[in-house]
KEKE-3310 file (N, C-alpha, C; in steps of 0.2 Angstrom, whole numbers, plus 5000, padded with zeros to 4 digits):
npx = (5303:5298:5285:5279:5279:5271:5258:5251:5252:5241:5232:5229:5224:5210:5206:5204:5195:5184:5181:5176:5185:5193:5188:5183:5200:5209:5202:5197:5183:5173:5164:5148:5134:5122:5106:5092:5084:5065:5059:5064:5062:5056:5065:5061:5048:5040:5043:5034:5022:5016:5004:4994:4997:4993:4981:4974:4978:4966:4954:4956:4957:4944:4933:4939:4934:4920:4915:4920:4910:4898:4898:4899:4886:4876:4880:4877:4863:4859:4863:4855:4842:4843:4844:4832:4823:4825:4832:4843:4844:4836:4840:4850:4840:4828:4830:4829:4814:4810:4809:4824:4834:4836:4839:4849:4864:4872:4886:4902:4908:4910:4909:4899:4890:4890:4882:4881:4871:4870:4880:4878:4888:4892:4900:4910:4914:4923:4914:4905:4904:4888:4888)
npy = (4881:4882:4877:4888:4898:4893:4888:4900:4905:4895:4901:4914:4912:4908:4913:4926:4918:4917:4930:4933:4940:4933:4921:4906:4903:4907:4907:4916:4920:4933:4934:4930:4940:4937:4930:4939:4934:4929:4933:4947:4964:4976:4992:5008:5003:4999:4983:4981:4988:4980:4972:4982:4987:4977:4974:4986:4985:4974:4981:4988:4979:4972:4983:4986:4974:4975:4986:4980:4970:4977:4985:4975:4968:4979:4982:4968:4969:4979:4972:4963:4970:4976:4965:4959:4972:4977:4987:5002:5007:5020:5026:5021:5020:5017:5002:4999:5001:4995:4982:4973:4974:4974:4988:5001:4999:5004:5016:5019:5032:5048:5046:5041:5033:5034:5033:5030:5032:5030:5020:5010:5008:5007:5015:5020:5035:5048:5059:5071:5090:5100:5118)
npz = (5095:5082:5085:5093:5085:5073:5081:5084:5075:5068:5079:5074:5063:5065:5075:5066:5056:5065:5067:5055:5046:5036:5023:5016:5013:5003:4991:4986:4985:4992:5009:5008:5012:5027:5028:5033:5047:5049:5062:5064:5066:5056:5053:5066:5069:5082:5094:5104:5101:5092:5093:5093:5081:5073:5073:5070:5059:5056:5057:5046:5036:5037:5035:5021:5015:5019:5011:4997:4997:4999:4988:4978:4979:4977:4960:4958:4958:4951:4938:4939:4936:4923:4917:4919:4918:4904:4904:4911:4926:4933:4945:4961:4970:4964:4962:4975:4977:4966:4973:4970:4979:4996:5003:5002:5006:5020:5019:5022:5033:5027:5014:4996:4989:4971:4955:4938:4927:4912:4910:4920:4932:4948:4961:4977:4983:4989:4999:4993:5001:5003:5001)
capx = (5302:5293:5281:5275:5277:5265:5252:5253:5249:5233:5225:5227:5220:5207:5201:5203:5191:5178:5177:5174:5189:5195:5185:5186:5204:5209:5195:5193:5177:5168:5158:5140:5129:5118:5100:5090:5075:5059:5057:5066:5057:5058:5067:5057:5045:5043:5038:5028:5016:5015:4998:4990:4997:4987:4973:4972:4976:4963:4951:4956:4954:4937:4930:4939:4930:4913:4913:4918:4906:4892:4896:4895:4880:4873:4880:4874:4854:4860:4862:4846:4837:4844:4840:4824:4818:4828:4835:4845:4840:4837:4846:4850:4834:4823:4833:4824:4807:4807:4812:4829:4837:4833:4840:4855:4871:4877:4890:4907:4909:4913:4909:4895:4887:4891:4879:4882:4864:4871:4886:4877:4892:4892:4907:4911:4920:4921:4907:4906:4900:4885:4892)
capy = (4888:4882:4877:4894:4902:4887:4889:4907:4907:4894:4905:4921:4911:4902:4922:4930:4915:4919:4938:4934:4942:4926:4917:4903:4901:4908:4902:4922:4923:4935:4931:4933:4943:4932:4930:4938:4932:4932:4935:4952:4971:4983:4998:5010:4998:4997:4975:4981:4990:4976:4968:4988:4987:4971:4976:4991:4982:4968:4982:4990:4975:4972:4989:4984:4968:4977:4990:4976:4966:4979:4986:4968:4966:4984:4980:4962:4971:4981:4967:4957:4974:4976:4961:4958:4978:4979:4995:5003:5009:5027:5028:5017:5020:5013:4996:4999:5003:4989:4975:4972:4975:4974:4992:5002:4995:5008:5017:5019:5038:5052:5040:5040:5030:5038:5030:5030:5029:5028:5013:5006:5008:5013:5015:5022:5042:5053:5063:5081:5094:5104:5124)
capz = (5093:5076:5087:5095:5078:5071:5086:5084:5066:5066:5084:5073:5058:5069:5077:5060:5053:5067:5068:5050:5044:5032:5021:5009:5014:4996:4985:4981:4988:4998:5013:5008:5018:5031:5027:5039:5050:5050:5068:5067:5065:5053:5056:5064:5073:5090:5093:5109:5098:5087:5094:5091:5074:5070:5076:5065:5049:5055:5055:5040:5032:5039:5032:5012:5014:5020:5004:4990:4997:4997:4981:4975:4980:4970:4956:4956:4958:4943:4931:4939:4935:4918:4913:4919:4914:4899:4904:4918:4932:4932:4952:4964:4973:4958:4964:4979:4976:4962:4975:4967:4983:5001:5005:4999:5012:5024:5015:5027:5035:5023:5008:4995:4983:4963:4949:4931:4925:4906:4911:4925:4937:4956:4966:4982:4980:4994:4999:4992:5005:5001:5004)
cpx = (5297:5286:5276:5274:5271:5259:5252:5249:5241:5228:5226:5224:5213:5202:5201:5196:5185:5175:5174:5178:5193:5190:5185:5195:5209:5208:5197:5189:5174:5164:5152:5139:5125:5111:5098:5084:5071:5055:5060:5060:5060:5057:5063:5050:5047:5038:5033:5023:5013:5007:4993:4990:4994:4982:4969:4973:4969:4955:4949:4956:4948:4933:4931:4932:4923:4912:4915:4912:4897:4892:4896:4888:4874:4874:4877:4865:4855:4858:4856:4842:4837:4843:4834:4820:4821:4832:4840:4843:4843:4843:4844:4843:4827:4825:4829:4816:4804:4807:4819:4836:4835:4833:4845:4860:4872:4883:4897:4907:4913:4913:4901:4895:4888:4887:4880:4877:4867:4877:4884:4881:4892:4899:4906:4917:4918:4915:4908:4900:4895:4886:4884)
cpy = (4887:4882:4882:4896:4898:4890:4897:4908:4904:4897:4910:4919:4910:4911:4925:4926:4917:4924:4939:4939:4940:4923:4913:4902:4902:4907:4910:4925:4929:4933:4933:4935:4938:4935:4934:4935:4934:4935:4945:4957:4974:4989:5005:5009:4996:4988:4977:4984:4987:4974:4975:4987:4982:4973:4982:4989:4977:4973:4986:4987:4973:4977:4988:4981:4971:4982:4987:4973:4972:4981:4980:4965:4972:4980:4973:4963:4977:4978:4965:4963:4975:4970:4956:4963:4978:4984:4995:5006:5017:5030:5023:5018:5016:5004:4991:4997:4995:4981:4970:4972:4977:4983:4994:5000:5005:5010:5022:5030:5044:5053:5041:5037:5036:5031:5035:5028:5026:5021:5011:5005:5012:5011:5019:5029:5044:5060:5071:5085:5100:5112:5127)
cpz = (5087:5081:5089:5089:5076:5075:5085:5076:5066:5073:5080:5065:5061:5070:5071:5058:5059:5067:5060:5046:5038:5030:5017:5012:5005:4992:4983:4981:4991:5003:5008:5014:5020:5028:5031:5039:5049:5056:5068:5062:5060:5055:5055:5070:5080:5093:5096:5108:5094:5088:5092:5083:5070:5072:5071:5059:5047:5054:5050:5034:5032:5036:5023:5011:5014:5013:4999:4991:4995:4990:4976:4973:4976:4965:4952:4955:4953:4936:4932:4934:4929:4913:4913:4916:4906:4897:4911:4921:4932:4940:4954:4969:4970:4962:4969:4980:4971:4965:4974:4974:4989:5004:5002:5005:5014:5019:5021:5027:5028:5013:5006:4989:4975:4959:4944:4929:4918:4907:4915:4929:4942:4959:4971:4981:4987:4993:4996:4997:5002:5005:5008)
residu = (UNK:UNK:UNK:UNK:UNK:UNK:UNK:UNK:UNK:UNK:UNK:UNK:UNK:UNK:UNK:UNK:UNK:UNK:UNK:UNK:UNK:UNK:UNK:UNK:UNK:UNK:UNK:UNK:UNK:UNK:UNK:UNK:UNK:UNK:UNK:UNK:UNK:UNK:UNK:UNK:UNK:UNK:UNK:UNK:UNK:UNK:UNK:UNK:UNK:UNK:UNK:UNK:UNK:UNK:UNK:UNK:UNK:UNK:UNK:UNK:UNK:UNK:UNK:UNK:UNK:UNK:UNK:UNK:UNK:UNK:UNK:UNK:UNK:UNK:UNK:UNK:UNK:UNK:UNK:UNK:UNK:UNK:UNK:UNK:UNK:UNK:UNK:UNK:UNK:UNK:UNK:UNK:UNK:UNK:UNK:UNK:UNK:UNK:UNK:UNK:UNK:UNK:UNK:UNK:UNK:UNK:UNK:UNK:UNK:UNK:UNK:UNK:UNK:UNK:UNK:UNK:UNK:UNK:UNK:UNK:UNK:UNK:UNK:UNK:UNK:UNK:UNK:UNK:UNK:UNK:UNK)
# end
């Protein structure tokens, strides 16, 4: 009879310990939470769209890259021109004209070139529509 009670008690410790109902065995503890993976999605996200959604961050990163890289390249026939004339260049077009740049870059849809004749800085702002 011990024996069933016995076997009785370590199969109902044994499923309590798997369903994860016991833990530590009275240490006191908590289960911790399981880590998760890195394989899994966030919620939201459907994976079969996954190869679409790279694609669009791969060309939205390509488009960043393409606008620091031009207005790096302004900027850098600003300085040349500043400190070969001694001055700054009254517009990015002078830039031009004076040889200091091959052409102004393409400037992405919607998007324009802004100069600061008095601080020498150009940036990329959205375009203002003429009414």
């Amino acid at each position: 009879m011990k024996k069933v009670v016995y076997s009785i008690i370590v199969m109902g410790l044994a499923l309590a310990f798997l369903l994860g109902l016991v833990g530590g065995f009275g240490c006191g503890k908590q289960n911790a939470a399981k880590p998760s993976t890195t394989n899994t999605s966030t919620v939201g996200q459907n994976p079969l769209l996954a190869p679409v959604d790279y694609l669009g961050t791969m060309v939205q990163a390509q488009k960043l890259a393409v606008k620091t890289t031009d207005l790096a390249s302004v900027n850098k026939a600003i300085q040349m021109f500043s400190a070969t004339e001694g001055r700054l260049p009254k517009d990015l077009d002078e830039l031009v004209t004076q040889k200091y740049i091959g052409r102004l870059p393409e400037v992405p849809a919607g998007m324009a070139f802004v100069y600061d004749p008095n601080s020498g800085q150009v940036s990329l702002k959205p375009a203002v529509k003429q009414p």
